[in-house]
Each structure stands twice: as structure tokens, then as C-alpha cells.
Gaussian input, Z-matrix of N, CA and C with variables (Angstrom, degrees):
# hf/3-21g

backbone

0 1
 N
 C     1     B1
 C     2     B2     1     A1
 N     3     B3     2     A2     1     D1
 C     4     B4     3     A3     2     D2
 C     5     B5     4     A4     3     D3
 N     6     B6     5     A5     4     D4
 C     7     B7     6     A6     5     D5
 C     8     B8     7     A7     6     D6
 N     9     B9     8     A8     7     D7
 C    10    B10     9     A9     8     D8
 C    11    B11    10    A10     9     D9
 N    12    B12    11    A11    10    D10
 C    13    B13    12    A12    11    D11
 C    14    B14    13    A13    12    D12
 N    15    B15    14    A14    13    D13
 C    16    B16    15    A15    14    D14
 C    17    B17    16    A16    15    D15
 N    18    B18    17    A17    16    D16
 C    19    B19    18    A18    17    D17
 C    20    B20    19    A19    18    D18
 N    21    B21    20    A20    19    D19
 C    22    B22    21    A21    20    D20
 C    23    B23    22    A22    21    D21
 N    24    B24    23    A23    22    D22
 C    25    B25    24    A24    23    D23
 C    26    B26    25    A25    24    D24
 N    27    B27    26    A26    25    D25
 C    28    B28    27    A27    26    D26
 C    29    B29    28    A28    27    D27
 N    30    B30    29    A29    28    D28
 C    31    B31    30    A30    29    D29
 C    32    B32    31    A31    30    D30
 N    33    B33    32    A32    31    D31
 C    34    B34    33    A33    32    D32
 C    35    B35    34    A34    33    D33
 N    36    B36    35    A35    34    D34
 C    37    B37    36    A36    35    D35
 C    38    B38    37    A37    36    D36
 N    39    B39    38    A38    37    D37
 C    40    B40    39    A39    38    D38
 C    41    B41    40    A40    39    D39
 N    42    B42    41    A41    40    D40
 C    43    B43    42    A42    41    D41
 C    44    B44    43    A43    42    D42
 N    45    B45    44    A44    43    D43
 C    46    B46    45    A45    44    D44
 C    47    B47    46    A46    45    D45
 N    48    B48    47    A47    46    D46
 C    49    B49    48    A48    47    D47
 C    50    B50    49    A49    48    D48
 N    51    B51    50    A50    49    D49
 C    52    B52    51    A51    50    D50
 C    53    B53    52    A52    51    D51
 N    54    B54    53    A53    52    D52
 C    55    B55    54    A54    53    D53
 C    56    B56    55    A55    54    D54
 N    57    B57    56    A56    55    D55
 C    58    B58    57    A57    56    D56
 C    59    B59    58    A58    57    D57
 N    60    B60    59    A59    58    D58
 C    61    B61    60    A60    59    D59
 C    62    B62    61    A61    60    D60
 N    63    B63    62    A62    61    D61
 C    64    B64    63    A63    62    D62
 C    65    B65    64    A64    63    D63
 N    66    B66    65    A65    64    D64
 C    67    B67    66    A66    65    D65
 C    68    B68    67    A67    66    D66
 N    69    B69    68    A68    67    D67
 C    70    B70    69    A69    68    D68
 C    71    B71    70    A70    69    D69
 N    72    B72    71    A71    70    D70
 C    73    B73    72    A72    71    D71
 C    74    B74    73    A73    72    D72
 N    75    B75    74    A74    73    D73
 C    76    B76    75    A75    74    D74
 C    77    B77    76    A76    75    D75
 N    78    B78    77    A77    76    D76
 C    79    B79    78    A78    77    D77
 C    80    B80    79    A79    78    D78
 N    81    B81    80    A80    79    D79
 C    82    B82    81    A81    80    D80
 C    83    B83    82    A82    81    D81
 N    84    B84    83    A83    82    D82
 C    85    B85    84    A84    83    D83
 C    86    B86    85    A85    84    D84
 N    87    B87    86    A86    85    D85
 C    88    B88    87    A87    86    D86
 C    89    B89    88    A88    87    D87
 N    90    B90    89    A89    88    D88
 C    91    B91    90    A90    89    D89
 C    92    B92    91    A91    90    D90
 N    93    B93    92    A92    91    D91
 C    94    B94    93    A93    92    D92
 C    95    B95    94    A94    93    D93
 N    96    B96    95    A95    94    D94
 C    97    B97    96    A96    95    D95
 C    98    B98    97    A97    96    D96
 N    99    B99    98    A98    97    D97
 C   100   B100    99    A99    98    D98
 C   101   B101   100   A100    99    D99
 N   102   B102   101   A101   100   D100
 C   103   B103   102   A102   101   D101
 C   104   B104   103   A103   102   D102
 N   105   B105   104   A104   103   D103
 C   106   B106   105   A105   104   D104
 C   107   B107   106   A106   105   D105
 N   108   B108   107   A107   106   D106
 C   109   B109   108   A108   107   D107
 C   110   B110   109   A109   108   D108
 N   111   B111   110   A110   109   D109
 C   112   B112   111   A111   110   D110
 C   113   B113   112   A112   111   D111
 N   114   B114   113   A113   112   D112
 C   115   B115   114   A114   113   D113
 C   116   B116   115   A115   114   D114
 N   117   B117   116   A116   115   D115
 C   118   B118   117   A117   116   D116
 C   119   B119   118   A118   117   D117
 N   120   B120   119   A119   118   D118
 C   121   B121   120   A120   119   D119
 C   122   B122   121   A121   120   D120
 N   123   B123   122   A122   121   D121
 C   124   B124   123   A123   122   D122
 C   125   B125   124   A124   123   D123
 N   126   B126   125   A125   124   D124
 C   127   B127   126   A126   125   D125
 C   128   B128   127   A127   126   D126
 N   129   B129   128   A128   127   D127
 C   130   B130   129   A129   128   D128
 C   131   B131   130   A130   129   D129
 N   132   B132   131   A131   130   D130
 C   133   B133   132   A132   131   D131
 C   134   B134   133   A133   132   D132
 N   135   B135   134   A134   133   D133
 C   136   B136   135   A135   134   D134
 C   137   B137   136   A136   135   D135
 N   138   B138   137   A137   136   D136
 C   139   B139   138   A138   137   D137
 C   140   B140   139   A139   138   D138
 N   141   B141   140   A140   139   D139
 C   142   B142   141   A141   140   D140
 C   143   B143   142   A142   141   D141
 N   144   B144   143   A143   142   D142
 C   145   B145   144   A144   143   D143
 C   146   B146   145   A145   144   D144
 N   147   B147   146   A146   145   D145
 C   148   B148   147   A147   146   D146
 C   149   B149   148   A148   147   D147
 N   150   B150   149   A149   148   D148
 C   151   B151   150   A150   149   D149
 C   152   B152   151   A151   150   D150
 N   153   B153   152   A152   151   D151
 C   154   B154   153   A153   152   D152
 C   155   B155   154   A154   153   D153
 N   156   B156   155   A155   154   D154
 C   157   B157   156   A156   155   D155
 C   158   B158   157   A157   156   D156
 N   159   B159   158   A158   157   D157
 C   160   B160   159   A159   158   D158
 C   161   B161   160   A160   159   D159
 N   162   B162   161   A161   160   D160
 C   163   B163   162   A162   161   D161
 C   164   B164   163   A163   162   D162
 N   165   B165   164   A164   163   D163
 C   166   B166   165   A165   164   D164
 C   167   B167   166   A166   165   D165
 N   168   B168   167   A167   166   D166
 C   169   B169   168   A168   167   D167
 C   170   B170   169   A169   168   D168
 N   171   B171   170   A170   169   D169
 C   172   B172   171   A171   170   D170
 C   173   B173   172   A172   171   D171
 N   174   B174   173   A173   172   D172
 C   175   B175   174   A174   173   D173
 C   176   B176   175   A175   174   D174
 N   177   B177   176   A176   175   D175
 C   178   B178   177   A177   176   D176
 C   179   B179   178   A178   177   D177
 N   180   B180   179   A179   178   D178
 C   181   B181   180   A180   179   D179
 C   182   B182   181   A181   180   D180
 N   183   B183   182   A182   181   D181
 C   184   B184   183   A183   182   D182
 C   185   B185   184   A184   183   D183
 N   186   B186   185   A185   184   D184
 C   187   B187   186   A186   185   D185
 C   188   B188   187   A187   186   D186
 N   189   B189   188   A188   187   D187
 C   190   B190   189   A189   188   D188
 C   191   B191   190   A190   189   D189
 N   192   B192   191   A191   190   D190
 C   193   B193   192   A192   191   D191
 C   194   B194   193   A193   192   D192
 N   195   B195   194   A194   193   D193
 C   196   B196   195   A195   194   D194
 C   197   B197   196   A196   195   D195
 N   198   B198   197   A197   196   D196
 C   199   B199   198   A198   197   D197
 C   200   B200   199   A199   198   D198
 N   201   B201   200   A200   199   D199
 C   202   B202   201   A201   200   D200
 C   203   B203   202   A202   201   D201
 N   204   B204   203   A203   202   D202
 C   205   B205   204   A204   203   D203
 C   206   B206   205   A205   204   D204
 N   207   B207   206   A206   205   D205
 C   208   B208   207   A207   206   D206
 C   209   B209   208   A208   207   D207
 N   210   B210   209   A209   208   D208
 C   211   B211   210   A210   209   D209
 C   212   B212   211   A211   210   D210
 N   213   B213   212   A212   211   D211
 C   214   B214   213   A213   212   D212
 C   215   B215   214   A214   213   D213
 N   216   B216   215   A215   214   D214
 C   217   B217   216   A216   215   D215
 C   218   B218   217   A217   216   D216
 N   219   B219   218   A218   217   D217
 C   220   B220   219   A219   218   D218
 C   221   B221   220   A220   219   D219
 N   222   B222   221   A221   220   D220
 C   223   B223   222   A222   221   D221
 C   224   B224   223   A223   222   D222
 N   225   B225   224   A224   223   D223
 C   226   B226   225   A225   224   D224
 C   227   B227   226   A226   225   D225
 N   228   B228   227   A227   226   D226
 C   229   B229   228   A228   227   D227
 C   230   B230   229   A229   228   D228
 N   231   B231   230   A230   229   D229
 C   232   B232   231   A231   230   D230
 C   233   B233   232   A232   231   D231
 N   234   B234   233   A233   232   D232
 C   235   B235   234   A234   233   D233
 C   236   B236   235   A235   234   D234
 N   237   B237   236   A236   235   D235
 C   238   B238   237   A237   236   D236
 C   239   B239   238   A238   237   D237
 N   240   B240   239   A239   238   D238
 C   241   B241   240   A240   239   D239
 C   242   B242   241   A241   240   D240
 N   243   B243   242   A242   241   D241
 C   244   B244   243   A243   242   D242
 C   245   B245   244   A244   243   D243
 N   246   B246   245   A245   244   D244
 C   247   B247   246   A246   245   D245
 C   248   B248   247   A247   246   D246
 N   249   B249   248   A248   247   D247
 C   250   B250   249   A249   248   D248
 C   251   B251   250   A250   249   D249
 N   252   B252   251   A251   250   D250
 C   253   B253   252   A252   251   D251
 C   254   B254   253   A253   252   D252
 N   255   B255   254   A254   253   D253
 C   256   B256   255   A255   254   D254
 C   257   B257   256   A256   255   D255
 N   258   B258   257   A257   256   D256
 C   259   B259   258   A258   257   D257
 C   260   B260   259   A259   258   D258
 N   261   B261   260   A260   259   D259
 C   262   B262   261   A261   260   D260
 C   263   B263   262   A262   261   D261
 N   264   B264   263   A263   262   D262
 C   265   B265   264   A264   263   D263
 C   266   B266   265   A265   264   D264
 N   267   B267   266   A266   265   D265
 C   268   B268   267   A267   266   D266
 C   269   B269   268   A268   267   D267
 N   270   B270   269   A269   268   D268
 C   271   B271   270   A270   269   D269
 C   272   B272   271   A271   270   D270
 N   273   B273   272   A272   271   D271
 C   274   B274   273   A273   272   D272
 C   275   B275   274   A274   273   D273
 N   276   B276   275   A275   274   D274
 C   277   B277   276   A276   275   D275
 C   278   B278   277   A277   276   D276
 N   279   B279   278   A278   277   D277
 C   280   B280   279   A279   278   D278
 C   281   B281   280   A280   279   D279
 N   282   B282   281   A281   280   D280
 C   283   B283   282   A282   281   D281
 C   284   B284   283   A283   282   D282
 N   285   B285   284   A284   283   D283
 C   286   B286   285   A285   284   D284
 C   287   B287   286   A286   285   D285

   B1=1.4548
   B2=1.5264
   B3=1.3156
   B4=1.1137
   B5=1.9079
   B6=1.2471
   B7=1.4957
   B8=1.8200
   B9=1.4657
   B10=1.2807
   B11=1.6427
   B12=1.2878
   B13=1.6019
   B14=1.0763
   B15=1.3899
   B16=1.4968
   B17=1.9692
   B18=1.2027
   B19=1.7888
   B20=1.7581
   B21=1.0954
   B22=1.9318
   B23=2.0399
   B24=1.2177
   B25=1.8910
   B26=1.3550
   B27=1.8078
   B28=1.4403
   B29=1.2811
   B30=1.0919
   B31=1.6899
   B32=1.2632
   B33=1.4516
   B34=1.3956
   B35=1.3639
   B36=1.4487
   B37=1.8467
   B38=1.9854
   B39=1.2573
   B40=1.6997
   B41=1.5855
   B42=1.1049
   B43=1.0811
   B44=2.2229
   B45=1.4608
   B46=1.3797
   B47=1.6494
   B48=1.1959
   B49=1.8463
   B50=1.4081
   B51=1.4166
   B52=1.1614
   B53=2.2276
   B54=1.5479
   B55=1.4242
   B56=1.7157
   B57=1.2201
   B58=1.4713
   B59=1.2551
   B60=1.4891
   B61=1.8259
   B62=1.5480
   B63=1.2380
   B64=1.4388
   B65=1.7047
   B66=0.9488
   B67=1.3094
   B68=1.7225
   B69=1.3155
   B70=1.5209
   B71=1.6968
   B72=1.5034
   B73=1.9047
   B74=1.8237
   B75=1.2936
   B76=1.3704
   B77=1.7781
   B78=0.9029
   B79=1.7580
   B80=1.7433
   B81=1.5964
   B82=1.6732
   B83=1.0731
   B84=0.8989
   B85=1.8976
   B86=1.5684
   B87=1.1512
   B88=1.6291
   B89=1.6459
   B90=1.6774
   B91=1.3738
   B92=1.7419
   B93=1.2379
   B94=1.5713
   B95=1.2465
   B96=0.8572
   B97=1.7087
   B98=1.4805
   B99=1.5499
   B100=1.3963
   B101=0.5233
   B102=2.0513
   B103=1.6021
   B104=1.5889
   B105=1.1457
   B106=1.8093
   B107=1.7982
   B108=1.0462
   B109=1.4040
   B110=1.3371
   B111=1.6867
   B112=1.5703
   B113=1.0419
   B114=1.1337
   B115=2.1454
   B116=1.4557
   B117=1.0805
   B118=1.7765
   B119=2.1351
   B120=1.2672
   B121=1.2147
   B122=1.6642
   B123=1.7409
   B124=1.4110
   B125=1.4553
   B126=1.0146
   B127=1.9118
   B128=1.6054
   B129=0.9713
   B130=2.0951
   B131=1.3982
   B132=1.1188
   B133=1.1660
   B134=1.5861
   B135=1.4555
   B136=1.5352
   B137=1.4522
   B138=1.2887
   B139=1.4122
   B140=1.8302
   B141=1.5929
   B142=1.3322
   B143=1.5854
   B144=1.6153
   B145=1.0523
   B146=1.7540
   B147=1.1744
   B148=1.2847
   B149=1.5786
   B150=1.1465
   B151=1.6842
   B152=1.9377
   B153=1.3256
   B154=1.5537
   B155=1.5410
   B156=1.1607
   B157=1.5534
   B158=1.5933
   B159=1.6163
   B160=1.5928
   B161=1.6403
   B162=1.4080
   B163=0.9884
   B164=1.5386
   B165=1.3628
   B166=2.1339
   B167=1.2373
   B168=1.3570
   B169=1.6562
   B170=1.5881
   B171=1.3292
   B172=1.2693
   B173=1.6824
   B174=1.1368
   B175=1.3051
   B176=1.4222
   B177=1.4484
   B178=1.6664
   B179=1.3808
   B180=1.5933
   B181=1.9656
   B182=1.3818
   B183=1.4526
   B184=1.7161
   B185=1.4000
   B186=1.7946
   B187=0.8394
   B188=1.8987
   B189=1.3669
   B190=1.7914
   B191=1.3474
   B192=1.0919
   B193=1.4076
   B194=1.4164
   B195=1.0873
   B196=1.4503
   B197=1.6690
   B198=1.2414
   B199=1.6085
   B200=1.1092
   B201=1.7785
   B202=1.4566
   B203=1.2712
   B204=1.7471
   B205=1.3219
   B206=1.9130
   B207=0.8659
   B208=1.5492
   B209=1.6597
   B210=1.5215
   B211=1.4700
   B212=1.5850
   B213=1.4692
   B214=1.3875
   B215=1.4910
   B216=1.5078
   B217=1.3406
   B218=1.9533
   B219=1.7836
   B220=1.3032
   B221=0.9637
   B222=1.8903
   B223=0.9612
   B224=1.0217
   B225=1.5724
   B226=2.0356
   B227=2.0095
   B228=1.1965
   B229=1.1744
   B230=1.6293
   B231=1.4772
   B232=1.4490
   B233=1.4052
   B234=1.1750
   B235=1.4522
   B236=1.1376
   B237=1.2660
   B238=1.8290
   B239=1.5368
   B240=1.3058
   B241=1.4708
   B242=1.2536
   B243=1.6675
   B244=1.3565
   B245=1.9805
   B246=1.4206
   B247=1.7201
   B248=1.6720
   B249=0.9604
   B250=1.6650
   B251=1.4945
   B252=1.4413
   B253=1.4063
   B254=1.8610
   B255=1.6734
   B256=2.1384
   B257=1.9898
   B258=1.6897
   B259=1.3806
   B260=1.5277
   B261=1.6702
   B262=1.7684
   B263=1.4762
   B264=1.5585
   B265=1.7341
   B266=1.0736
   B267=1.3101
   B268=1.7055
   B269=1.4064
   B270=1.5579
   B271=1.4325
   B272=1.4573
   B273=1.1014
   B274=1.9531
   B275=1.7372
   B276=1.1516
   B277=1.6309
   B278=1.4528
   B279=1.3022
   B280=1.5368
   B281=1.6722
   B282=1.2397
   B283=1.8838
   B284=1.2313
   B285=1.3281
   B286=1.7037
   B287=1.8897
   A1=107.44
   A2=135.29
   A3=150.59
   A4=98.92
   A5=119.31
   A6=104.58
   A7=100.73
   A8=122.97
   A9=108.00
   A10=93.37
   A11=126.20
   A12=132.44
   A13=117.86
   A14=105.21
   A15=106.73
   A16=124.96
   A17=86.02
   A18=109.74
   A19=103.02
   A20=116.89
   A21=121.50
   A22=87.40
   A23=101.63
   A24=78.23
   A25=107.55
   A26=112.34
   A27=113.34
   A28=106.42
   A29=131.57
   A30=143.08
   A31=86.09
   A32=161.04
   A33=129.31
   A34=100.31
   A35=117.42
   A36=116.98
   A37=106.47
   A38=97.41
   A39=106.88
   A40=104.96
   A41=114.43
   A42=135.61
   A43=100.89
   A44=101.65
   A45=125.85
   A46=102.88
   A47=115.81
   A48=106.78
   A49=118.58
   A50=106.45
   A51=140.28
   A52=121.09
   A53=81.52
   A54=117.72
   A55=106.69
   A56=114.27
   A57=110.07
   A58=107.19
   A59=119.61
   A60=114.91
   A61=111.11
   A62=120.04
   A63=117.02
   A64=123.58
   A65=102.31
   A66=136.12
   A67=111.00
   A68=93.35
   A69=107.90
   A70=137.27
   A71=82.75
   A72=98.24
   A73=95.94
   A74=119.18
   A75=115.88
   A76=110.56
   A77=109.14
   A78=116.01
   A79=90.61
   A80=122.18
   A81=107.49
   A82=99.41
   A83=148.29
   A84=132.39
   A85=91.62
   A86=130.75
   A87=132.06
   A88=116.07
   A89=93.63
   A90=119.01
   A91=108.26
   A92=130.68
   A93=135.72
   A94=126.15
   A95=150.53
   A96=135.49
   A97=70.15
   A98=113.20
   A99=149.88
   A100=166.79
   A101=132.81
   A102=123.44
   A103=103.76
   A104=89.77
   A105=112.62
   A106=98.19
   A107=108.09
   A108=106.58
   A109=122.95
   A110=107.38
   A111=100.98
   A112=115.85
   A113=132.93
   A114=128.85
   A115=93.24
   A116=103.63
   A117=123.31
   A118=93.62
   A119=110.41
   A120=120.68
   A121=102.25
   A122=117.71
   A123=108.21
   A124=113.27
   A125=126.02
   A126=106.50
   A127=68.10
   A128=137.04
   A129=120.82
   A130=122.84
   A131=128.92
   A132=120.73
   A133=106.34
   A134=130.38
   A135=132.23
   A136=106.52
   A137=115.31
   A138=104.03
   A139=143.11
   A140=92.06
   A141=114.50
   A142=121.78
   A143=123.79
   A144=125.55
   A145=109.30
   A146=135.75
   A147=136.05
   A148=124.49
   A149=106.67
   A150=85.54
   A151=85.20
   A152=115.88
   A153=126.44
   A154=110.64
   A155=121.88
   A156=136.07
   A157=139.90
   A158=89.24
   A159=99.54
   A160=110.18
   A161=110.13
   A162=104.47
   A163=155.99
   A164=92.56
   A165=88.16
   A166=105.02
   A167=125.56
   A168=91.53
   A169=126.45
   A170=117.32
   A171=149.03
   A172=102.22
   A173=133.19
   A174=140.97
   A175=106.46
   A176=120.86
   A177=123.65
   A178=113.53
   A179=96.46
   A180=115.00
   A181=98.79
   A182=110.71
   A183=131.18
   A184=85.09
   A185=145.52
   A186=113.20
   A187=96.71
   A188=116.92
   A189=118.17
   A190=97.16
   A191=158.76
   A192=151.74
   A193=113.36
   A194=115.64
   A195=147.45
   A196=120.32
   A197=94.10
   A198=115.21
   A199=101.36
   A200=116.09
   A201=138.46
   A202=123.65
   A203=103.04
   A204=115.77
   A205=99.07
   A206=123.27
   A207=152.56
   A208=128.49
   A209=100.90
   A210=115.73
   A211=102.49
   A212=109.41
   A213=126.04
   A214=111.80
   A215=98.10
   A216=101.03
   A217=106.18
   A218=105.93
   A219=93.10
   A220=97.11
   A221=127.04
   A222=131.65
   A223=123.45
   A224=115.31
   A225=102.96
   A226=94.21
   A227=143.86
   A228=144.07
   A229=97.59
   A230=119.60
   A231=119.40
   A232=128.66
   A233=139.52
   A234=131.74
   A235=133.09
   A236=103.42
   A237=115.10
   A238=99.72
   A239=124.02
   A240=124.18
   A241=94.28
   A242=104.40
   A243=121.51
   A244=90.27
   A245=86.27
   A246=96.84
   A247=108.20
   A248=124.43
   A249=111.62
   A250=111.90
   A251=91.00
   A252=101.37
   A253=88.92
   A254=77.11
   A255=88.12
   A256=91.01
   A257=80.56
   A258=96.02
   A259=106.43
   A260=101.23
   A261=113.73
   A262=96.01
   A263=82.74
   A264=89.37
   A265=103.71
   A266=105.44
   A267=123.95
   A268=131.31
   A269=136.60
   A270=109.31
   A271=115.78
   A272=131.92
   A273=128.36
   A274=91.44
   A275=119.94
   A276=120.02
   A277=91.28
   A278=111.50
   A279=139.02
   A280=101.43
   A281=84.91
   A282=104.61
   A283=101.08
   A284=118.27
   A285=123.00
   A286=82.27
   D1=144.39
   D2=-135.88
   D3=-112.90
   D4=147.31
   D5=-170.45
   D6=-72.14
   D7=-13.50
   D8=-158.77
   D9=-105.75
   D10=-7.93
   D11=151.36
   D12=-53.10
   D13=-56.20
   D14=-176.85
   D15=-61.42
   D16=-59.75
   D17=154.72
   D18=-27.30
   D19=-63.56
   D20=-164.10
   D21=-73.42
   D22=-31.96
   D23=-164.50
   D24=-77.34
   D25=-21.56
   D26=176.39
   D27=-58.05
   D28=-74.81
   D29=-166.34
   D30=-61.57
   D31=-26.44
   D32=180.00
   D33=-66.81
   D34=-36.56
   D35=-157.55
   D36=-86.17
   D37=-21.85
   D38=167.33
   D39=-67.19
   D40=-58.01
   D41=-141.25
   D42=-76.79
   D43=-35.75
   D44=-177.62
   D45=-98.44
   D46=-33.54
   D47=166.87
   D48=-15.88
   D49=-86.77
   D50=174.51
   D51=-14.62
   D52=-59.86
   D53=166.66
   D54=-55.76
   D55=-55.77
   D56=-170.73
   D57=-83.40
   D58=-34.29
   D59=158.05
   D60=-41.05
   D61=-71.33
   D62=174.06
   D63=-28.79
   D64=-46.20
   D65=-170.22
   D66=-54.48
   D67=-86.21
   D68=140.81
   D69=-2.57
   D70=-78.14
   D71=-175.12
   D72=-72.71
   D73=-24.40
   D74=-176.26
   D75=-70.86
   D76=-33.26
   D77=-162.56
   D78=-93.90
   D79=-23.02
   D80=157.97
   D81=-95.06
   D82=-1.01
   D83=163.43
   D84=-68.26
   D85=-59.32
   D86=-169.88
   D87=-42.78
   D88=-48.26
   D89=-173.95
   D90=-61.64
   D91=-19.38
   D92=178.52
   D93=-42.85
   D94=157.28
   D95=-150.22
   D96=-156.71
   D97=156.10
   D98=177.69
   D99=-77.07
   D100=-21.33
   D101=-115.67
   D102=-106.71
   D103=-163.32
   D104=169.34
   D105=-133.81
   D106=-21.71
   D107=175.36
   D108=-81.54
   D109=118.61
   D110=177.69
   D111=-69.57
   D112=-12.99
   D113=-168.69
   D114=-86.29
   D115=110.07
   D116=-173.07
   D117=-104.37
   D118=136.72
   D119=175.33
   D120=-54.87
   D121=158.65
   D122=-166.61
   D123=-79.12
   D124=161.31
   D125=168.89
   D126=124.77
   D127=-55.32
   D128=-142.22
   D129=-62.08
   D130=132.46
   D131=-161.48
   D132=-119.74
   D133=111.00
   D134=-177.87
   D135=-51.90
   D136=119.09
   D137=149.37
   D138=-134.22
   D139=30.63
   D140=175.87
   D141=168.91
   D142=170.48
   D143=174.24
   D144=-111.84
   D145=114.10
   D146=174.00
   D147=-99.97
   D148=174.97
   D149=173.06
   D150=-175.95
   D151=163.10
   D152=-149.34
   D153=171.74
   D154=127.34
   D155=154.30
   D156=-63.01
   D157=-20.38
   D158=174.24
   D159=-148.16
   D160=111.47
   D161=-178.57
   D162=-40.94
   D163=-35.22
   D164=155.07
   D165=-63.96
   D166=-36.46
   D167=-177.56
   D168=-67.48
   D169=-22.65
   D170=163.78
   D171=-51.58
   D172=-59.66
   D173=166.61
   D174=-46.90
   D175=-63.70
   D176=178.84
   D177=-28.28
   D178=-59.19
   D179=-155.63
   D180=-56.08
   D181=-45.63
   D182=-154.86
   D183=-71.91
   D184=-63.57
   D185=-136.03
   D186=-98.09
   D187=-18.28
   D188=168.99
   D189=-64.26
   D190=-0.24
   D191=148.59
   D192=-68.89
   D193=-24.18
   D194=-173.04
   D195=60.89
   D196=46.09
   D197=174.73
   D198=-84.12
   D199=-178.52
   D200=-160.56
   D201=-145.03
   D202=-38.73
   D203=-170.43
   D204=-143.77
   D205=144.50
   D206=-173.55
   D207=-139.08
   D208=113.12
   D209=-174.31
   D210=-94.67
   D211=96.12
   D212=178.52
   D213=-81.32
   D214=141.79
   D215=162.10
   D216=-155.32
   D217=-178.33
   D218=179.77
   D219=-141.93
   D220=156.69
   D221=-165.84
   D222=-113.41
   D223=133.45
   D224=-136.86
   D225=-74.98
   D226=-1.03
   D227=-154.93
   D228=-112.51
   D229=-21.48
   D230=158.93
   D231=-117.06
   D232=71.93
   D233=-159.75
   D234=-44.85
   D235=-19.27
   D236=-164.02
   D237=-127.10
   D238=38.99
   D239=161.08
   D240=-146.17
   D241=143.37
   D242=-175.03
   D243=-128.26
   D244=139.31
   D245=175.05
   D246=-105.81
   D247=130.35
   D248=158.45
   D249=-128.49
   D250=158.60
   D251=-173.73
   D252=-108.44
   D253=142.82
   D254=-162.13
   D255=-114.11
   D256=136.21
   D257=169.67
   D258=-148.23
   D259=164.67
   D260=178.89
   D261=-121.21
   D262=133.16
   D263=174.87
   D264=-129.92
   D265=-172.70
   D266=167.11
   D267=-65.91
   D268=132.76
   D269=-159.29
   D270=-68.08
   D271=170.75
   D272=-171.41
   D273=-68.06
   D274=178.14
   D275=170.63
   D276=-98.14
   D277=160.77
   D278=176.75
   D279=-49.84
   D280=170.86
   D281=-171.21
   D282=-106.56
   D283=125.37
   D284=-154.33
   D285=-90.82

């Protein structure tokens, strides 16, 4: 490989990092589970209280915490903020 080959594949992979980070945090933002129900399947493990006005950002927090699933609720004295309590669980079992 040639020094000025090599040079172009570095800066492609700097340059595309970034991109696949995005990338990434997007497909666990997707991955977020939901509820209103506190009875969380066993295995879940709490690992914070969040709270947010617009839900992707709500998705972000949950999944840089590195949670999965979130027991939402809203608080009748603020309408437009939703709090969840963030947890990681176990994946669901397959779809028979």
C-alpha cells in the first residue's frame, strides 16, 4: 500500500467514526422499550431517574445511561415533561 493510500484510508475512517457513533446511539435510541407499567420482567436492573420534554431527547439520556427500557410517567402539575425511571434488562425471548 502506497504512503498516499494509506493516508486517504486513515481520514476516510476518522472522518466516518463519527458517522457510525451516530449511527449506533440511533439504532439504541430505536431499541428503548416504554411502559407505564411498573412490574418490569425479573432480571431489570434500576439505574437512574430522568426526566425530558421531548422525547428523543428522553431516548438519548435513557440509552447514554446505558439503559433499554423506561417506566414513564407524567406529572399532572407539568404536562409537557415526562420523567422515567431507566432500567437494563434482559432481552424479551424470541417470537414463537
Amino acid at each position: 500500500m502506497t504512503k498516499s493510500a494509506a493516508l486517504a484510508a486513515s481520514a476516510l475512517l476518522v472522518l466516518t467514526s463519527p458517522v457510525m457513533a451516530q449511527d449506533n446511539e440511533r439504532l439504541m435510541m430505536m431499541r428503548v422499550r416504554f411502559t407505564t407499567d411498573p412490574i418490569l420482567p425479573p432480571g431489570c436492573i434500576f439505574i437512574a431517574a430522568v426526566a425530558d420534554d421531548a422525547v428523543k431527547d428522553l431516548r438519548r439520556k435513557i440509552v447514554r445511561l446505558g439503559g433499554d427500557t423506561a417506566v414513564i410517567s407524567f406529572p399532572p402539575d407539568d404536562v409537557e415533561r415526562m420523567h422515567a425511571q431507566v432500567y437494563r434488562c434482559p432481552p424479551p425471548p424470541p417470537a414463537r
